[in-house]
N, C-alpha and C positions, 0 to 999 in steps of 0.2 A: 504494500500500500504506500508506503513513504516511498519508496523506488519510484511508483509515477505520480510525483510532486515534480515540475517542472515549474520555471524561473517564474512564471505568470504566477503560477498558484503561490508562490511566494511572497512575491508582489503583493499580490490579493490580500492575504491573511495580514501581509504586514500596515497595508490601507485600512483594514477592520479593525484591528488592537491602535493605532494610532486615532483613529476617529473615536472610539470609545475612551481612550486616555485622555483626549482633547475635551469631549461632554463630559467627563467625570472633574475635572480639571476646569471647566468652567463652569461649572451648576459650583462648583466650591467656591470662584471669588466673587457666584452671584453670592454665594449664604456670609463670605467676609464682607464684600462693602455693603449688604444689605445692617449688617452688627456695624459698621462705620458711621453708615448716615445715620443711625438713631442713637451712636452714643456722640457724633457731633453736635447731635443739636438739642443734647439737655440740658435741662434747668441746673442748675448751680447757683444756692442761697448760702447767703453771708448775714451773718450775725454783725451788727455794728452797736458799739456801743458807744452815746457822746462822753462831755466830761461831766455831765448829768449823773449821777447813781442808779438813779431810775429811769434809763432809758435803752430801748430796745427797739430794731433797726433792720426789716429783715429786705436785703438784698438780692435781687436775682441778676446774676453777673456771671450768667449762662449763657448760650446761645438760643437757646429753646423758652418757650414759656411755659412756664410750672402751675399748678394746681396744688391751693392747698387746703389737704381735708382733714387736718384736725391742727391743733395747735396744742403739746404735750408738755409739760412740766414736769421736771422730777426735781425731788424735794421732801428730804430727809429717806433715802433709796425707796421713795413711793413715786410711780408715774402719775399724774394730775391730769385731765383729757379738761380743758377747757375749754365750753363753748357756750359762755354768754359772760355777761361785766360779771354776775356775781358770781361766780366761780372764780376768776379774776381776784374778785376784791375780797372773797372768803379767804384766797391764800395767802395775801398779803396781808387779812388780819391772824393768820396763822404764823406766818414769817415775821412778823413784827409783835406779836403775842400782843395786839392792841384792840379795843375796840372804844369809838373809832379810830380812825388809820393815823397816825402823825403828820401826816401828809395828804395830799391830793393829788390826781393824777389822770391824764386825758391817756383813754385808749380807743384803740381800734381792733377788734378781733378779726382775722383774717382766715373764716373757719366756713364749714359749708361749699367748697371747693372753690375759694377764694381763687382767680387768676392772679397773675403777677408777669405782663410782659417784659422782655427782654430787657434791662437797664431798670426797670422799673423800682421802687422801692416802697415800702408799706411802713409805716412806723406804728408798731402794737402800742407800747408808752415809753 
């Protein structure tokens, strides 16, 4: 059987492994840059804080626009899920062991799947 393989049928076989190395080989840098484009263009959020004590600063200085759906506190290794002022204002009379606050304080919660485009910036308080 090998004895009548002649130059053609070599040829042949060798255009079949070739073309299938080529589709295996490309169906793969479809599945890398399809993982490129979408880790190029995520969100990327920054914590800023002023010279303020009490202020918080949440930056997107990503390329993508982000969606945020919860806004988490941890404090005292308890996580806090905050999503309204008085959960806000309950922990800061916990962290200040005050009632009322010593302070006052303007916020914005940025919960319920709050956008935040590209550059954009949100100041919680």
């Amino acid at each position: 059987m090998i004895s009548n393989i002649d130059s053609s049928d070599i040829i042949a076989i060798s255009a079949v492994v070739l073309a299938l190395c080529a589709f295996v080989l490309t169906f793969y840098g479809i599945i890398l840059n399809k993982k490129h484009n979408q880790l190029s263009v995520r969100p990327f959020f920054n914590l800023d804080t002023d010279d303020d004590p009490i202020s918080l600063t949440l930056i997107n200085r990503g390329q993508g626009n982000g969606i945020i759906l919860s806004l988490n506190v941890k404090y005292n290794k308890n996580i806090r899920i905050i999503n309204n002022q008085y959960e806000l204002s309950g922990l800061f009379k916990e962290i200040w062991n005050s009632e009322p606050l010593p302070f006052t304080f303007d916020y914005k919660l940025p919960v319920g799947r709050a956008g935040v485009n590209v550059g954009e910036s949100i100041e919680i308080f």
